[in-house]
N, C-alpha and C positions, 0 to 999 in steps of 0.2 A: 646820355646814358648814365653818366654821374650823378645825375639829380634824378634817376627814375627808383631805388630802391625804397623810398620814402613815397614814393605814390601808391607803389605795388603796395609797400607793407600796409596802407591804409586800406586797400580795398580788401586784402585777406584777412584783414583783422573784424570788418564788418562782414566780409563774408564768413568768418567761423563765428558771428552768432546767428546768420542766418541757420546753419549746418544746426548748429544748438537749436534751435524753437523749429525748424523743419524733424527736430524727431517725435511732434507729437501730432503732425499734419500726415494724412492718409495717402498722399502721394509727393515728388520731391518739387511740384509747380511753387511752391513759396520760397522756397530754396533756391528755384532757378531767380522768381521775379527780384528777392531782395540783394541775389549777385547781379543781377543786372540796375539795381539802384545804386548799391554800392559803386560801381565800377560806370556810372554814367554820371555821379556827383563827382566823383573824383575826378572825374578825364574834364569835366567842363571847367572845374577850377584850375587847370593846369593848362589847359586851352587857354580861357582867360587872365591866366597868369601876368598879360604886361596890361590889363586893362586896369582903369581905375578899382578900387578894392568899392564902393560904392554901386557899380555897375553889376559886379559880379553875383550878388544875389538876386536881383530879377531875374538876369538870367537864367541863373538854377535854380528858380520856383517855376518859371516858365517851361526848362525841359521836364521839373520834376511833374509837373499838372502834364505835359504830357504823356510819361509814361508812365503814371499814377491810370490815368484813362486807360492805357492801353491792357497795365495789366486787370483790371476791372474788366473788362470786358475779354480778354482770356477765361479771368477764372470764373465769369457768368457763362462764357460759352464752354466749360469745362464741367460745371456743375448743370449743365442745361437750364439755367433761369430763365424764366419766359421775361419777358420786357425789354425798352430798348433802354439803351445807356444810360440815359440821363436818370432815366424813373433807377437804375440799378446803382448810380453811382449816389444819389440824394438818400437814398434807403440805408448804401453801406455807411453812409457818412453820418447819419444819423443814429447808427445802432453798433459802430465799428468795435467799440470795447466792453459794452453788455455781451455783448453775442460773441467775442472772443473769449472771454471769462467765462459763459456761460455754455459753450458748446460742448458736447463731446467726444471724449477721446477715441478712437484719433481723428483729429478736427477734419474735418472736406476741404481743403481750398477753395473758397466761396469770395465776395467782392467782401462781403463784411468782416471774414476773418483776415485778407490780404490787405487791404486799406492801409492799418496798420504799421503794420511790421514793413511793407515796402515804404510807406513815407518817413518812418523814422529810424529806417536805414538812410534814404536818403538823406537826411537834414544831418547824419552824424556822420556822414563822407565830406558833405559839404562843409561842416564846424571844421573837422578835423584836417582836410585840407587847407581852409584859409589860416587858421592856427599854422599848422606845422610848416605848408609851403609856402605861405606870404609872408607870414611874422619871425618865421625861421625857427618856431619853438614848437618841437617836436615829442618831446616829454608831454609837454603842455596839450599837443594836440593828440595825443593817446585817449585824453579823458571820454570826448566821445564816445568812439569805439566802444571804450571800456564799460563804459555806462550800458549802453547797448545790451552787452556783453551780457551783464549782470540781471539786466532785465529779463534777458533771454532766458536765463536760466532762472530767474525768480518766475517768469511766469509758468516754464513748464515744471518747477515744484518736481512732487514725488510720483509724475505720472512719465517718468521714461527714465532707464537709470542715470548712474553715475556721471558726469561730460566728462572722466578724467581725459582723453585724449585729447579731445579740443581743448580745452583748459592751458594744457601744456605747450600745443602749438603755437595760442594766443601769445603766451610768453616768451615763447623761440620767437615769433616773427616780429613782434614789439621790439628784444632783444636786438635782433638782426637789424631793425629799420635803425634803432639807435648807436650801432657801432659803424654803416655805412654811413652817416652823418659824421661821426667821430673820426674818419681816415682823411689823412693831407690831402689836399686836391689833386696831386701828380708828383713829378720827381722833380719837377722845374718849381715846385714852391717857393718863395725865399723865405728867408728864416725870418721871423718877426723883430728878433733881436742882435740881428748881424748886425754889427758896427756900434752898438751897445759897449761901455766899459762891460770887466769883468763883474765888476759886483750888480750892475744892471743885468745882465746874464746871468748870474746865479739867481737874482731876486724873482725875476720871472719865468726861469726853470723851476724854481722852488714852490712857488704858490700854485699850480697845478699839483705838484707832488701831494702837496697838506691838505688840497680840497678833496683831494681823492683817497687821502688816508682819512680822514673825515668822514666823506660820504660811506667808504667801508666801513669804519666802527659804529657811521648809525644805521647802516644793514643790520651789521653784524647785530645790534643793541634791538632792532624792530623785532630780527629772525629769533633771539632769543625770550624776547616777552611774550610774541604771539605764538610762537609754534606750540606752547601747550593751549592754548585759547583753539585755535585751529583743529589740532589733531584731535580736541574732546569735542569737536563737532562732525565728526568723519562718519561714526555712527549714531549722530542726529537725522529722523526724518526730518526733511523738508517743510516749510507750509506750502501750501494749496492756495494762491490767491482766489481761487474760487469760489471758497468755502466764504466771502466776503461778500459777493453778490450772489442777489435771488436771482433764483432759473424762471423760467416763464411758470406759472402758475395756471390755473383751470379759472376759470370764474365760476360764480359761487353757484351756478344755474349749472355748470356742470361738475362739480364737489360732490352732485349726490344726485346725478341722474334717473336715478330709481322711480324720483317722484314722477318722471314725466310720464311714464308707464301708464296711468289712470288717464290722462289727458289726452296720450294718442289713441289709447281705445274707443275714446266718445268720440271720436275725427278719424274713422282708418281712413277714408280717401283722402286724408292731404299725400301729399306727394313731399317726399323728404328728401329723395335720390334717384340717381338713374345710372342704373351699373350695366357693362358691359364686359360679357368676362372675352379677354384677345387673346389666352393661351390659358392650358390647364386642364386638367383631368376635370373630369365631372360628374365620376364615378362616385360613388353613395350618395347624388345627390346635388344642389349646388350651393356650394359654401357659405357656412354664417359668416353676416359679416359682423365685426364686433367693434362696439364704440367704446366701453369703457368698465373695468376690473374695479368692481371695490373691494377691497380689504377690511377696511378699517368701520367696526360697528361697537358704538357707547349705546347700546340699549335705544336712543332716537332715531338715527340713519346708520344708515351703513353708507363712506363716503371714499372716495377714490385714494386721497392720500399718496401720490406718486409725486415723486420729482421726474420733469424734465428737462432733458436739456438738448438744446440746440444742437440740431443733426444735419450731416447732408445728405447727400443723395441713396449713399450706400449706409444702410446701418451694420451696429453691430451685429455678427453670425452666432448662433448659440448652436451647440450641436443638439442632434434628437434626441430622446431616451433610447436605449439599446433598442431593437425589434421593432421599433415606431416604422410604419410606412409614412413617405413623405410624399408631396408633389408640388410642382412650382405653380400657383394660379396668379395671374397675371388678368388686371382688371383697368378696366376705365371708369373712373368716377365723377359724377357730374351733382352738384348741389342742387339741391331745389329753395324746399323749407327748413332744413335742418338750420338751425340754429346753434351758438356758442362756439366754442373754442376745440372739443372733441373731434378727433376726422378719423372714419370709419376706416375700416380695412380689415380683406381678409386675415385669422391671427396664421402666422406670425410675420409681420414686413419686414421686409427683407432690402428695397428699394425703394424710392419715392419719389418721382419725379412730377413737377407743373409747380407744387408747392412747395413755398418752405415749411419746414415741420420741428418738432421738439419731441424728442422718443426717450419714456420710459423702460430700459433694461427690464427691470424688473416686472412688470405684467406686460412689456411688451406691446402698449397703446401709445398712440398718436396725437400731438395737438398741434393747430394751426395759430401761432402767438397772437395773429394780426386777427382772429376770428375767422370765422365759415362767412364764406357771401353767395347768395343766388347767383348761378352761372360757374361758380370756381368749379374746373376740371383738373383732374388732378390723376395718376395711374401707378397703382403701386402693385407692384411682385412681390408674394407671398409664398412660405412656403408653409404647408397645409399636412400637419401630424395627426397619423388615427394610432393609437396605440395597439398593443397586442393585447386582444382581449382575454390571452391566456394568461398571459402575465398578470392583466388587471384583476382579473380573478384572485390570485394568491399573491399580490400583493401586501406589503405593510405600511403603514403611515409613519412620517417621518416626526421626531418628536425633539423638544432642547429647543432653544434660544434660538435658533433659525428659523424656526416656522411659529414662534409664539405668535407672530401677530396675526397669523390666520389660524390660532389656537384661541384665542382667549375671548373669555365671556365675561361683557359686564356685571358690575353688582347688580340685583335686580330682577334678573331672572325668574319669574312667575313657577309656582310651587308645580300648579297645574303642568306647563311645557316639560320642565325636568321628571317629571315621572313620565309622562310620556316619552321622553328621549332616551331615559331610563328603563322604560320595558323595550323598545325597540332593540336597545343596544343588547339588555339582557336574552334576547330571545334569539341574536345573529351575532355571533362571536369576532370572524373573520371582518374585517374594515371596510371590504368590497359588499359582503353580506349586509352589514350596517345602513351602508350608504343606499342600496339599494334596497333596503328595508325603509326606510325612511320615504324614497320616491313612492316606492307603491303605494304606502300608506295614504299618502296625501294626495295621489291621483286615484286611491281607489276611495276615499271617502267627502271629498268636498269638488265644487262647482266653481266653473268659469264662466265670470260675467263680465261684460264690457262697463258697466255701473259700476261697478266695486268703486267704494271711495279711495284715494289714495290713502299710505301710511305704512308705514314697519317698526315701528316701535314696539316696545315688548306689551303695551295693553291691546296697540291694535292684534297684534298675532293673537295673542289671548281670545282675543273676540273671534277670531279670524280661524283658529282652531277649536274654540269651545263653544264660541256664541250659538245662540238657539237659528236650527235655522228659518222659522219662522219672523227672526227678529234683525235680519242680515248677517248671520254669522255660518259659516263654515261656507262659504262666496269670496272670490276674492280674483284679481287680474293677475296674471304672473308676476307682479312685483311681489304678493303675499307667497305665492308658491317657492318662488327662489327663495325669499328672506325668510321664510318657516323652517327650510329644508337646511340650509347656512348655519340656521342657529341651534337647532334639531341634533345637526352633523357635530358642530364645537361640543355643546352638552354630551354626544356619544363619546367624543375624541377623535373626532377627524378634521382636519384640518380645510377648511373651508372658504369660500368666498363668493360673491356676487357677480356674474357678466351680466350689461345690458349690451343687448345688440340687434341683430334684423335677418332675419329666415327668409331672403324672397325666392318665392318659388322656379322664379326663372331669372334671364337676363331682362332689364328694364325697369320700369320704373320700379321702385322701393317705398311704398305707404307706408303709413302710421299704423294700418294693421297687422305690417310682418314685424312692430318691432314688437321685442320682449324680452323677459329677464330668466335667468337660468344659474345654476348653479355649479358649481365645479369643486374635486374632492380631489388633495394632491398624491399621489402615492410614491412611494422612494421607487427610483429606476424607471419609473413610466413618467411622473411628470403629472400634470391638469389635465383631468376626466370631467367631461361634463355629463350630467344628472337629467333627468327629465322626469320634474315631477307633478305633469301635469295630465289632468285624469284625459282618457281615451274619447274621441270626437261620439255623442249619442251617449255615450254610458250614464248610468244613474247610478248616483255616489251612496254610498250606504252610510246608516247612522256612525256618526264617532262612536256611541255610547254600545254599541255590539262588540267591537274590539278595542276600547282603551278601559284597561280597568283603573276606576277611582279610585282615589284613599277613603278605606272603610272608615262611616261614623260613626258605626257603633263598633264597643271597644271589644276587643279579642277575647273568647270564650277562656281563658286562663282568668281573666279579671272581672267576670261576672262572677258576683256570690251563688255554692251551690245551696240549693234549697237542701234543708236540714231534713225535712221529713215529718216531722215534727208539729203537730197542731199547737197554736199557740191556746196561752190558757185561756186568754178571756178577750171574748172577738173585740173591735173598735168597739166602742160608740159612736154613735152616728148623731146623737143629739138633736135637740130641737133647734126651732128658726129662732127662739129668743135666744138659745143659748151660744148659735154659732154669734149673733150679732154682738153677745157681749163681748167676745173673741176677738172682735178687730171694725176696724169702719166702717161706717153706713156706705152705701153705692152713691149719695151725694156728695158725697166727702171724696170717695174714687174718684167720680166721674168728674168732678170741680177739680181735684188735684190732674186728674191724666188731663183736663183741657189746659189747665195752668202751664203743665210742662211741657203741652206741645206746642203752646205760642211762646213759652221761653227759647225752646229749640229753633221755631220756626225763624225769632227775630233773630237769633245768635248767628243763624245762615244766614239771614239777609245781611247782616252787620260784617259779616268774615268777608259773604261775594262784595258790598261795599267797599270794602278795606283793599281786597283784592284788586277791585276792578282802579282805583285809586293808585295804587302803588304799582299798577301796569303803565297806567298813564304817566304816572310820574317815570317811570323808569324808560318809557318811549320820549318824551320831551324834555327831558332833565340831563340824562348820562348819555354819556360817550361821546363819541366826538362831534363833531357839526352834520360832517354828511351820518353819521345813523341818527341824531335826534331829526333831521327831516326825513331819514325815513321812515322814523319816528310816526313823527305828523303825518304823513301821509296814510300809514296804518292804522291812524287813531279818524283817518276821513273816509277811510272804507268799512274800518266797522260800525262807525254813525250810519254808513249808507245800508249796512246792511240790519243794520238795529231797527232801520225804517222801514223793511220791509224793501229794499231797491238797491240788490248785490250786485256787483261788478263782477265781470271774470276777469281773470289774470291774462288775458289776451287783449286786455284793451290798452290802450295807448295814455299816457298820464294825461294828456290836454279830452281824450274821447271821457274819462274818468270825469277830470273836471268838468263837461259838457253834461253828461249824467246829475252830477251834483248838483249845477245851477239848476234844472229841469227837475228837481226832487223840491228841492229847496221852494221854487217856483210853485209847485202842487201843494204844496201843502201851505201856500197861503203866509210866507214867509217876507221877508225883505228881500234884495237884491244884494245889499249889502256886499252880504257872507257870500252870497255863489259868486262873485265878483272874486274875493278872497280867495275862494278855490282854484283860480284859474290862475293868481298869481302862486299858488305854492305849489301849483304842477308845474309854472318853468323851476322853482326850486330842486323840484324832485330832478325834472330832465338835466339842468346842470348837476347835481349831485350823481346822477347814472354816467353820463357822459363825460364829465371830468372830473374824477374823484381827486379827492383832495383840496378843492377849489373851492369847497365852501367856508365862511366865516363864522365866528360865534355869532354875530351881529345877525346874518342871513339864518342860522338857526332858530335864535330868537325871534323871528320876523313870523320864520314856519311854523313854529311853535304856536303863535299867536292867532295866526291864520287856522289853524287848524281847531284851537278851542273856541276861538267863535263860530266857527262854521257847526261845530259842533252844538257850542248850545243854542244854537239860532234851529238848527234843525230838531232837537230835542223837546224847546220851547214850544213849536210849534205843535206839539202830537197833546191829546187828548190828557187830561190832570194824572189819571191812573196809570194811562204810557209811560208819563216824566218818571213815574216813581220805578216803575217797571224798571226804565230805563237804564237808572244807576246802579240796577245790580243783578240784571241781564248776566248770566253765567259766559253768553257766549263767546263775547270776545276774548275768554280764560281761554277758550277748548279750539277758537279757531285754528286752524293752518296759516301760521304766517310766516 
């Protein structure tokens, strides 16, 4: 019982950092597992206490691997993970302090966020034990702990308050372990210096005295320098180790989903999903389901721009707008073809269970870190807000630095669209009025086509609003309708943004025909209203040019001269044919000079597209790092192909590409050489897809090279006028790449 105060005080001392970092974990399972590490290193060293000091840490990596297991698989059957042990314990081990760093507050007890924090409890009972109780140095074996300690609290930073109460514990019970080591063994002691002359007695009563007047004065000496150092960091926030590592990210195919809108229209039968609703109302309808929120639009895309972070089972709860009706719907979801990192759900999720996930607070969307794969099932509880449409009505828009980013419009803006956005807004005062000014207009005046090329940029909307429609313009797939409406909205002053997502009409499979894009308008007190601005199933869209008035070209009747009245005194002259000729140049002279200046113009464009097409190539094989100059080259081997008249689509696979190329190359009477070439810079491209970061300057160079022979191998072979054709082909300027 004499030697037990010094065990206790280690395991409370690791168990008060557990208490510290369980206040930023969602239930108190971390807290329980790292008092049980704590208190299972200690007891094994004190068990093994008369064993060789050599022995004693196999053993305690041995019990710690097994209770490291055990608690893994707790907190996977806690979090519901699907898989068995082994697949859950190689995962956490692999990702244990990304995804502790990266998760959010308040973290889940999950295997990857416990990993951690229970092993390195462990190994700081075991330090501090063989420290304290083997070597008999107890001070010494504090450091642990203490470290622990520190860490605990460095990692939960400014997201849980103050620890003063543990804080002070830690120093009460460190304190206590260190004055039951400092007490006689009993009353039978002997005295060290019985039988000692006197002055031997004084000398070794004395030297305790002095070390301990000592050790006081360099208290006293620490407590005075730091305690202002201390107290001016009292009200310092915290850092955030977070703020160090990146959260999982989108991949760049889903950055700016929008595009795929045009490509599931030409495919509605693929099959993308298959939803199953297990609870839920299904009153007005059955629920969109939505993939992803963009926000953020520079005039080219409009792209998602979210952070997420690593979530568990339960996310966070956001209350409704006042008056909002809610309902719980509750769904099963099974992959097909859906592709990337996005995963669908009715908005707003609420739970997520089968998969792991990473959840944006802020729009409220889903990703899957490890990617979407055909077969993953996955069921998430949503709860499902209709606002009150009285409210929406007389609502206001919220305005200031909090909504700027669903406020603000790039430079750029087309003269054309702001007057348009401009008489909508002037003619509907109210925000709600606006907003639904705006929908009408664009479903009473333009067509839904499944053809529509992809695009949202401020030329394509131009076209896409003004174009002739004999010439494709005023057509366009819900990607134009959302992104006209979005940008329409900003220019009135409503604060705006992008959903893509999927309408299916029932439970079951989910095509590429229900997906589509839509728009949504924020109002203070209600929250996200979505817009439908797409014109009526049969209707026929009437001319833009019946209700959008132009900017007049001829100038306002104040600045036309008025006629005086007045005959003037002596009519023109009209003169004769010699006399006009004397006047000015022959029509040869014209007609030699207008030909002169139109083959100076014509070569000045051929020389500019040259230059152009020139310093694209160069800026694909030249800049940036290894992996973009290949995929560089690889851009520069699809517009050869499509320069030949023999385009690829974007559904092909880099080695089916390269099979294409050699079989061009082939036809037109070329060498072997080059399509050979092509096949070695498709594995290029597949390792630069597949493991970014893994390419070389050298493998760049390689691409590079492959790619401009392939190129003038296939260029050479086209017809003398082609060649020339070829170098200043506009289109590789204007493709989609």
């Amino acid at each position: 019982m004499r030697a037990a105060p010094v065990p206790v005080a280690l395991v409370a001392l690791v168990a008060l950092s557990a208490v510290v970092l369980g206040r930023v974990y969602a239930d108190p399972l971390l807290t329980r597992l790292m008092v049980g590490a704590a208190a299972g290193s200690v007891l094994v060293s004190v068990a093994a206490r008369r064993l060789p000091s050599w022995q004693v840490a196999p053993l305690s990596v041995a019990a710690l691997a097994g209770w490291t297991l055990l608690s893994l698989r707790l907190a996977a059957s806690h979090a519901a993970l699907p898989g068995g042990l082994g697949e859950v314990a190689a995962d956490a081990a692999g990702n244990a302090i990304p995804r502790l760093l990266t998760a959010m507050i308040p973290v889940e007890p999950t295997p990857d966020t416990v990993l951690l924090p229970v092993v390195a409890a462990w190994l700081a009972g075991l330090t501090a034990a063989e420290v304290a109780l083997r070597a008999g140095r107890v001070l010494l074996g504090y450091l642990p702990p203490a470290l622990l300690y520190a860490g605990a609290l460095y990692v939960v930073g400014p997201n849980a308050a103050p620890a003063v109460g543990p804080t002070v514990l830690f120093a009460a019970v460190a304190a206590a372990g260190l004055a039951a080591t400092g007490r006689p063994a009993g009353p039978d002691a002997a005295d060290p210096v019985t039988g000692g002359t006197p002055a031997v007695r004084a000398a070794v009563r004395l030297r305790p005295a002095v070390a301990s007047a000592g050790g006081l004065a360099v208290v006293v000496a620490l407590a005075a320098l730091l305690a202002p150092v201390v107290a001016g960091q009292v009200d310092d926030h915290p850092v955030d180790p977070r703020r160090y590592v990146e959260p999982p990210r989108v991949e760049s195919l889903d950055e700016n989903p929008l595009i795929r809108i045009s490509g599931w229209a030409l495919n509605p039968d693929q099959r993308l999903l298959d939803v199953r609703t297990v609870a839920g109302s299904t009153g007005g309808g059955p629920p969109r389901i939505r993939l992803a929120v963009l926000s953020d639009y520079d005039g080219v895309t409009w792209r998602v721009g979210a952070t997420y972070r690593n979530a568990g089972r339960i996310l966070p709860a956001v209350e409704p707008p006042p008056g909002a009706t809610t309902d719980v719907v509750r769904q099963e979801i099974t992959v097909a073809d859906l592709t990337g990192r996005l995963l669908p759900a009715v908005p707003t999720p609420r739970e997520v269970g089968g998969a792991r996930v990473a959840y944006d607070p802020a729009s409220g969307t889903l990703i899957r870190p490890e990617g979407l794969a055909p077969g993953l099932r996955y069921d998430v509880s949503s709860v499902r807000e209709r606002p009150d449409p009285n409210l929406v009505a007389t609502a206001d828009v919220p305005a200031g630095d909090a909504v700027a980013r669903v406020l603000r419009v790039p430079d750029g803006a087309p003269e054309q669209v702001r007057r348009l956005a401009t008489q909508l807004a002037e003619e509907n005062g109210a925000p709600y009025a606006r907003a639904d000014a705006i929908a009408t207009f664009l479903a009473e005046h333009y067509r839904v086509t499944a053809d529509a090329p992809s695009g949202h940029a401020y030329p394509n909307l131009t076209f896409f609003l003004f174009g002739p429609r004999n010439g494709g313009g005023q057509r366009g797939t819900s990607e134009q309708f959302a992104a006209s409406f979005a940008v329409l909205g900003r220019l009135a002053g409503l604060p705006t943004r992008v959903v893509v997502g999927f309408a299916p009409e029932a439970d079951g499979p989910v095509r590429a025909a229900d997906a589509y894009a839509w728009p949504e308008v924020l109002f203070e007190g209600v929250g996200w209203v979505p817009f439908d601005p797409m014109p009526r199933p049969d209707s026929e869209p009437r001319p833009v040019e019946e209700d959008f008035r132009p900017q007049p070209e001829d100038p306002p009747p104040s600045e036309v001269p008025a006629p005086t009245g007045e005959p003037t005194a002596t009519p023109p002259a009209t003169g004769s044919a010699p006399d006009r000729a004397r006047g000015g140049p022959g029509t040869p002279v014209l007609v030699g000079g207008g030909a002169g200046g139109l083959l100076v113009l014509v070569g000045a464009v051929l020389a500019a597209l040259a230059a152009m097409r020139r310093r694209l190539s160069r800026s694909r094989l030249e800049r940036g790092d290894p992996g973009g100059r290949v995929a560089g080259a690889w851009r520069e081997v699809t517009d050869a192909l499509r320069l030949a008249g023999r385009p690829v689509g974007d559904d092909l696979a880099a080695a089916e590409v390269a099979e294409r190329a050699r079989r061009a190359l082939a036809d037109a009477g070329a060498g072997a050489a080059a399509g050979g070439a092509v096949g070695e810079l498709a594995g290029l491209v597949n390792q630069s897809a597949f493991a970014p970061g893994s390419m070389t300057p050298g493998q760049a160079d390689r691409a590079t090279a492959l790619a401009s022979a392939y190129g003038d191998a296939l260029r050479d072979a086209r017809p003398r006028w082609r060649r020339m054709w070829w170098r200043v082909h506009p289109g590789p300027l204007r493709w989609r790449r």
